[in-house]
N, C-alpha and C positions, 0 to 999 in steps of 0.2 A: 596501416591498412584501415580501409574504413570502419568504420562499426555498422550493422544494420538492424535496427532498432524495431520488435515489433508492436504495434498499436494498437487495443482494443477499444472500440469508443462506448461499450457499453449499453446500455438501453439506447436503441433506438431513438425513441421517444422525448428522449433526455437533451441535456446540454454534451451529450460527449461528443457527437459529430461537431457540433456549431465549435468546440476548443482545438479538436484536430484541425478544423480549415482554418480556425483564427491563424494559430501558431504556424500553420502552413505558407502564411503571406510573408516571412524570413526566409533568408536560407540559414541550412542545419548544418554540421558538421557530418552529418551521416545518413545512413538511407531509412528512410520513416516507411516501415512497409505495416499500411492500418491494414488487419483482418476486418474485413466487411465489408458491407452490400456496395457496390458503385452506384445503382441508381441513388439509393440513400444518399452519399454524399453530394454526388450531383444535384439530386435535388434541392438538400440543403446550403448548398454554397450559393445556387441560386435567390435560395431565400435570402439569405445575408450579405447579397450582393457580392459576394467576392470572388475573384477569380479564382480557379481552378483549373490542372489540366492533371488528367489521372494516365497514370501508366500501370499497366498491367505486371505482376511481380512478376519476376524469371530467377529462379534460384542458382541458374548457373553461369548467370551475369556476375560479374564483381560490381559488389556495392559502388556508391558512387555518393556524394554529399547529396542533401535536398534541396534542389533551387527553389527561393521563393515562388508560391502562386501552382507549387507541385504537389503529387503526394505517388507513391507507389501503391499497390492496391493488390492484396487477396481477397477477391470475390468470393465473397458469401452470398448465398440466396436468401435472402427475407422470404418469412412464411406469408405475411401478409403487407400490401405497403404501407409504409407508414407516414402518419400525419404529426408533424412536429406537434410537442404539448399532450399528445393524448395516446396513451397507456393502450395493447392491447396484445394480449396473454398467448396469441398465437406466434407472438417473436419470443417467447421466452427459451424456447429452445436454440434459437439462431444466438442469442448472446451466450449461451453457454458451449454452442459449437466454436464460436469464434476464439475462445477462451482456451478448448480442447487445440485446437490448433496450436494458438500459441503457445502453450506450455509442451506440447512434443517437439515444435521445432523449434526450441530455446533446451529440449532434454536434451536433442540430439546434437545440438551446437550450429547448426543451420542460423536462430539469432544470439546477439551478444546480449540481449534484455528484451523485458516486457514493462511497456507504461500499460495501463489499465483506466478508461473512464467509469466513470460512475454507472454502479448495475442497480435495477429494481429488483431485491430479493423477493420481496411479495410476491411479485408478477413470477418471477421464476417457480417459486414453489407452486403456485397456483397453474402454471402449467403441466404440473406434474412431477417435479425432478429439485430434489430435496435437496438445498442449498442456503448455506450458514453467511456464504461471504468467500468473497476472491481468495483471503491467505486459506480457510480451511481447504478450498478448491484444487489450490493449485497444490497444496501437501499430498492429498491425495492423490493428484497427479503423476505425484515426483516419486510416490512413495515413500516419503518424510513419513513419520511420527511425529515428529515433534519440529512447529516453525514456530519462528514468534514476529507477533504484529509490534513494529515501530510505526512512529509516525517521530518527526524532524521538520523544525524550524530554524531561522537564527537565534543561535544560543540555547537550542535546548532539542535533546532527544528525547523522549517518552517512550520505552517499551512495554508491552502488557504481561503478566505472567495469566492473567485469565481474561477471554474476547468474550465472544456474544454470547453471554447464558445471562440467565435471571439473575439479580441481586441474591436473591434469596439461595442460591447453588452456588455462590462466591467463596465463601469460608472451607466447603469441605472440599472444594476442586483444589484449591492449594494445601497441596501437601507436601512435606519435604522434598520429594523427588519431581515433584513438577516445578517448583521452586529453582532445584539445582539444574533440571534441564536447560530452564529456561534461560538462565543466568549463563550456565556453561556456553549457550548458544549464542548470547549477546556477546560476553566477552572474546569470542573466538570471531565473530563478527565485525567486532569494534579493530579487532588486529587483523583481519583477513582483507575486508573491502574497503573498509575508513580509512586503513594505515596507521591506528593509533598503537604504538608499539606496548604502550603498559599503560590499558586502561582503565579507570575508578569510576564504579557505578555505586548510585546510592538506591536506597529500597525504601519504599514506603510497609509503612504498618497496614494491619488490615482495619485494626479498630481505631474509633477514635482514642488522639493521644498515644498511637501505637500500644491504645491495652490500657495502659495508666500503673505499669508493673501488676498486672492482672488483674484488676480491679474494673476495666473496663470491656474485659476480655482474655482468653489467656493464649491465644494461637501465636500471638507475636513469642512469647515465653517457651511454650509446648514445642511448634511445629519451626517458626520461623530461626529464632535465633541459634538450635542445635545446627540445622542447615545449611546456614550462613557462616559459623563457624568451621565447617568441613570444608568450605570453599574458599574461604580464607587460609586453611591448612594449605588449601593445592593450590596456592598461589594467586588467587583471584582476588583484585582488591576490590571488593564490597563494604561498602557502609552500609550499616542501621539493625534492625530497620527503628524508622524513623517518621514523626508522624505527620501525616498528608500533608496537614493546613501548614507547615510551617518549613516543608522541606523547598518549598519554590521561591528560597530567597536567594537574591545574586549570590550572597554567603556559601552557600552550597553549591549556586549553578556554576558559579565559577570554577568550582573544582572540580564540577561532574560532566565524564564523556555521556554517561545517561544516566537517567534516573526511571529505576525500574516498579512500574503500578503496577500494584494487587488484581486492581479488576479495571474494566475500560470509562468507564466514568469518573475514576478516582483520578487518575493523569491527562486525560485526553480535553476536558476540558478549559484546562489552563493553558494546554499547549493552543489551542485553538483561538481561546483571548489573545495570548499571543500573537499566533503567527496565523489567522486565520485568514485562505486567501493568496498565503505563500509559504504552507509547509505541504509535508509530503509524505506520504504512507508508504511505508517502507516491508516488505518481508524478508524475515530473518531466517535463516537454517537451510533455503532453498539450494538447489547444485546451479540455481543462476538467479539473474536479479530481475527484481520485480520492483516498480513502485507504483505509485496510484494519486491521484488526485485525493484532497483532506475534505470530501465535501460530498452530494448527493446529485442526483439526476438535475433537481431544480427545473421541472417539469415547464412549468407555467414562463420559465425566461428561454424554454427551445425557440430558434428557430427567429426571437426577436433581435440579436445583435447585440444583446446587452451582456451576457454572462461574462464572466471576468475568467480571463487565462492564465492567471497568474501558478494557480495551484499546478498546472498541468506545467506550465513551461517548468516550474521548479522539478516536479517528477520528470522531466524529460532532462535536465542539465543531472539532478541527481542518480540516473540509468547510465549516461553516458560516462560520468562521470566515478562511478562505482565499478563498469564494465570493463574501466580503463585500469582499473585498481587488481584485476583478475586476469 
């Protein structure tokens, strides 16, 4: 059976339409239905010269692959229209609609996944409507508690045990039980959607040196390693923790299905040296899949033909691909 994939392009304003019509110019193994404006994409394809022919969704059609030069389409109404490149706070509600859509009809099983383009959180909150970022979004959605942000490249997964807060709220947000949540949810992850039957994750310290055996801190001692030990009991093979600068050597990556950061700056950087370009942001603990482009609006390259698709085809083979695992 087909899969029918749905697409958010995100800010308007942004590069997320200009990677929907890129990727558009193939054909898919499944039905690409973007939530969003048609004038919008219309317009934009024009800009970037490239064909397009838009169909209107019908949910009680049977999916069907996407032929190149297509795209399926949930019309959404833009509040106001928009000018590739330039920001304005009266769409900040239409990308958060587009958002709401697609996470009910991915609760209800209507799609098999959600890819996600890059959103202006700014802009959103500045319209009114108080928003951290897609995974907290869509948890609430789903009614999760508790999701965890991956992000995935070749050779290396990064999951976060703490996303978007200040450095400075970093330490006391990890605490043993958000630790074990987060961990319990990767590994059930890593066996659920990846198909890893017995997976090994390692964990980063919080302090430099992982502490220095408390001397440079003592949560890795206190909070981290009782925690890690309980999860070890119940069968989860965890290492560490272990400390930042020295855990991202092939030595370790090779034996790691992920390796799980503290806070989001501590893992996500290296990933991105990496595979910046072509890895993929992944949400974890949801009741369906979700992944995202590794990168931002990139405002100033809308609408000119130059943004690079790479990020986005990888979120789109890794939806398809994960959906098929489920």
């Amino acid at each position: 059976m087909t899969q029918r994939i749905a697409i958010t392009p995100g800010e308007p304003a942004g590069i997320g339409p200009d990677l929907i019509i890129t990727i558009a110019q193939q054909d898919w193994p499944v039905e690409m239905v973007v939530i969003a404006s048609k004038i919008l994409l219309q317009e934009r394809a024009q800009a970037l010269s490239m064909p397009l022919t838009l169909t209107d969704y019908d949910e009680s059609a049977l999916a069907k692959p996407q032929r190149a030069g297509s795209l399926t389409v949930l019309d959404v109404e833009l509040a106001q229209p928009c000018k590739a490149g330039t920001l304005d706070v009266a769409n900040g509600p239409y990308v958060v609609e587009t958002l709401r859509i697609a996470s009910e009809k991915n609760i209800s099983g209507e799609f098999d996944a959600i890819v996600t383009g890059p959103v202006h959180k700014g802009l959103i909150n500045k319209s009114g409507i108080a928003f951290s970022g897609h995974t907290e979004y869509f948890a609430n959605q789903a009614n999760c508690p508790d999701v965890v942000m991956m992000l995935a490249t070749k050779g290396l997964r990064v999951a976060l045990v703490t996303t978007h807060i200040p450095l400075a709220y970093v330490a006391k947000a990890i605490t043993a039980e958000r630790l074990q949540k987060v961990t319990r949810i990767l590994h059930q992850d890593l066996q659920d959607k990846f198909g890893i039957k017995s997976p090994r994750i390692y964990a980063c310290g919080i302090n430099p040196h992982a502490g220095e055996d408390g001397h440079l801190g003592r949560e890795e001692i206190e909070v981290m390693e009782p925690a890690l030990a309980e999860l070890r009991a119940d069968g989860i093979d965890i290492i560490g923790p272990l400390p930042a600068d020295t855990i991202f050597q092939e030595k370790y990556l090779a034996d790691a299905d992920a390796i799980l950061a503290m806070y989001h700056d501590q893992g996500l950087p290296v990933l991105k040296y990496k595979g910046f370009g072509s890895s993929v942001n992944i949400t974890l603990g949801l009741p369906f899949i979700r992944t995202s482009v590794d990168h931002g609006t990139a405002l100033e390259l809308a609408g000119t033909g130059t943004a690079d698709s790479g990020s986005f085809i990888e979120a789109m083979n890794n939806a398809i691909n994960l959906a098929s695992n489920i």
